[in-house]
N, C-alpha and C positions, 0 to 999 in steps of 0.2 A: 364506427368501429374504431378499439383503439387500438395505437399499436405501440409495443414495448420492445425496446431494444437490449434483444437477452445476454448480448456482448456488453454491457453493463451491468452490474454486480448489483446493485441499488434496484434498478425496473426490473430484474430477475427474479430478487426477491420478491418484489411487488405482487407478479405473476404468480409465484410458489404459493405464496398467504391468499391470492383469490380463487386456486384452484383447489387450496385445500377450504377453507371458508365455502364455496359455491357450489364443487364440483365440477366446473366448467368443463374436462374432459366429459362425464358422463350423460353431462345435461348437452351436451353439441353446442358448446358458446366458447371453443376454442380454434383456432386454424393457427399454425404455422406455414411460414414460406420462408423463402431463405434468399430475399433480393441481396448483393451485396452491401448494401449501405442502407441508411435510413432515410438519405437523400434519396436513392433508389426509390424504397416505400411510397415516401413524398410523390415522388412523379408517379406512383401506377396509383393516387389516390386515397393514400390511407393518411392520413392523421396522427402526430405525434404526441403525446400527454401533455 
């Protein structure tokens, strides 16, 4: 899993152009959560770009 941190402008976009390229909301290959930090993310697991 990757994770993109939407509180940046640059990986925000990133996310916009895969979800319109992919679909990812309709195909189920998207999840949001809302840890406070990315350092957060990090420790429950997930992977930064």
């Amino acid at each position: 899993m990757k994770v993109y941190d939407c509180d940046n402008e640059e990986e925000f976009k990133a996310i916009e152009i895969l979800q319109t390229e992919k679909d990812l909301i309709m195909n189920n290959k998207l999840q949001a959560f809302s840890p406070d930090s990315l350092q957060e993310a990090m420790n429950r697991g997930y992977k930064p770009l």
